[in-house]
C-alpha positions in Angstrom: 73.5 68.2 256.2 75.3 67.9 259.2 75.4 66.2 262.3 75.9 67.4 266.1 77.5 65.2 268.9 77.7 66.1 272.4 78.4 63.6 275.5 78.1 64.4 279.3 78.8 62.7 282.3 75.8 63.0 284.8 76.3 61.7 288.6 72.5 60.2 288.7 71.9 56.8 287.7 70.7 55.7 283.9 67.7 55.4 285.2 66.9 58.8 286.5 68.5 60.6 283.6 66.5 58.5 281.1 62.5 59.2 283.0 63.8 63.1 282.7 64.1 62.2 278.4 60.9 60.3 278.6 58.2 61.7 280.1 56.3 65.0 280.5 57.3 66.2 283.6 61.2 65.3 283.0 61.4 66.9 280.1 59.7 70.3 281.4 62.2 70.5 284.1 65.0 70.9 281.5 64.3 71.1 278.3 60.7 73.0 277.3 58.2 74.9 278.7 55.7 72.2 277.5 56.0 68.8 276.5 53.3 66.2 277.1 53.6 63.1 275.1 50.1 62.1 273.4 49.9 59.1 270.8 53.9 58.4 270.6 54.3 62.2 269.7 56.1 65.3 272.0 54.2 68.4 271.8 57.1 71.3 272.4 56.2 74.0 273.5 59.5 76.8 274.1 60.5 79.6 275.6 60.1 81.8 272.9 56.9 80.4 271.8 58.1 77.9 268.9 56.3 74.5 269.1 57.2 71.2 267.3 55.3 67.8 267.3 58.2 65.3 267.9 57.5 62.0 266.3 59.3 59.0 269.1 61.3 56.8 267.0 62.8 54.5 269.1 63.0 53.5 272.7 65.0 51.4 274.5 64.4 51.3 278.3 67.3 52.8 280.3 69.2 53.2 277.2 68.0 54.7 273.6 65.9 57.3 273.0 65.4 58.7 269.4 63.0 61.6 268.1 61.8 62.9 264.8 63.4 66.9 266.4 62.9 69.7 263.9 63.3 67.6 260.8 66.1 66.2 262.1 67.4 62.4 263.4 68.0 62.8 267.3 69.8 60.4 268.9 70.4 59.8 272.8 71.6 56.6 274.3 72.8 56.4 278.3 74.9 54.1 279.7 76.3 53.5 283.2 79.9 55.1 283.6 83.2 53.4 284.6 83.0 55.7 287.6 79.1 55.8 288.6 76.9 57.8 287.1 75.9 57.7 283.5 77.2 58.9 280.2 75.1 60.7 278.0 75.6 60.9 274.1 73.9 62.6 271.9 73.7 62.6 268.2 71.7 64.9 266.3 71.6 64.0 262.5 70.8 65.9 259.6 71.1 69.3 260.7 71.2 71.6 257.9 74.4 73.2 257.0 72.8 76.9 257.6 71.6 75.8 261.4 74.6 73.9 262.7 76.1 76.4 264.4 73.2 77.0 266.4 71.8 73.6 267.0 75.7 72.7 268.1 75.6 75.8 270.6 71.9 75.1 272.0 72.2 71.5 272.9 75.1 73.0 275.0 72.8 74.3 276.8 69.9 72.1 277.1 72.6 69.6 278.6 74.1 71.6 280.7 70.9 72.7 282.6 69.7 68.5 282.1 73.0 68.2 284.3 72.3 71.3 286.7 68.3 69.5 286.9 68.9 66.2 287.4 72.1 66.2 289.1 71.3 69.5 291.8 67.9 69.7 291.4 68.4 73.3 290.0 66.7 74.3 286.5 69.4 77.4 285.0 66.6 79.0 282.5 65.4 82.1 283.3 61.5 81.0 281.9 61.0 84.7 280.4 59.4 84.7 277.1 61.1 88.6 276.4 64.6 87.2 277.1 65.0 83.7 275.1 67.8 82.6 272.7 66.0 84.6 269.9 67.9 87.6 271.9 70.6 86.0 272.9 69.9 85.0 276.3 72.2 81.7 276.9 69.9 81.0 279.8 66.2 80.1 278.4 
């Protein structure tokens, strides 16, 4: 098992960045096609048509939250940054050895498009079911 660690600096305040983790309508703008919360559990729906039921470990208001994601330990905390803004870190823990490669490359892109959302309001996936990571479209 591995573990995958990513950090980003995002302009938008803790705050903002943390309601876009947290609830439904955050989370589809960035990250899933579907993903209402019912009973402390995310229901994922993606791209491709893959679901997982994402068991909410731990939150922290404005500054951990940690999911059961794909039988694996996900980590995110934000904090304000030196120079406004927030920093992001993510830790994904106990990522099989066979999937790291993968999971490393695809939280690349669900930050980078969390950034593009939250930060300028613009969501980078294409939202085609045909042309998702499955076929190597970086942009789903």
């Amino acid at each position: 098992m591995k573990t995958v660690e990513w950090k980003i600096h995002l302009s938008s305040s803790p705050e903002v960045v943390f309601e876009f983790l947290t609830t439904t309508n955050g989370r589809e703008q960035f990250w899933a096609e579907k993903a209402p919360e019912r009973d402390g559990v995310i229901h994922f729906l993606f791209p491709n048509g893959e679901t997982y039921n994402s068991k909410i470990l731990h939150i922290h208001p404005n500054q951990e939250f940690h999911i059961d994601y794909f039988n694996s330990n996900l980590k995110i905390t934000v904090a304000p940054s030196e120079v406004m803004g927030t920093d992001l870190t993510l830790i994904n823990e106990g990522v099989p050895d066979s999937e790291y490669l993968e999971t490393h490359a695809g939280w690349v892109s669900v930050l980078l498009n969390l950034k593009a959302v939250v930060d300028f309001k613009s969501d980078l996936r294409n939202h085609n079911k045909n042309k998702t990571w499955d076929q190597n479209y970086a942009d789903n």
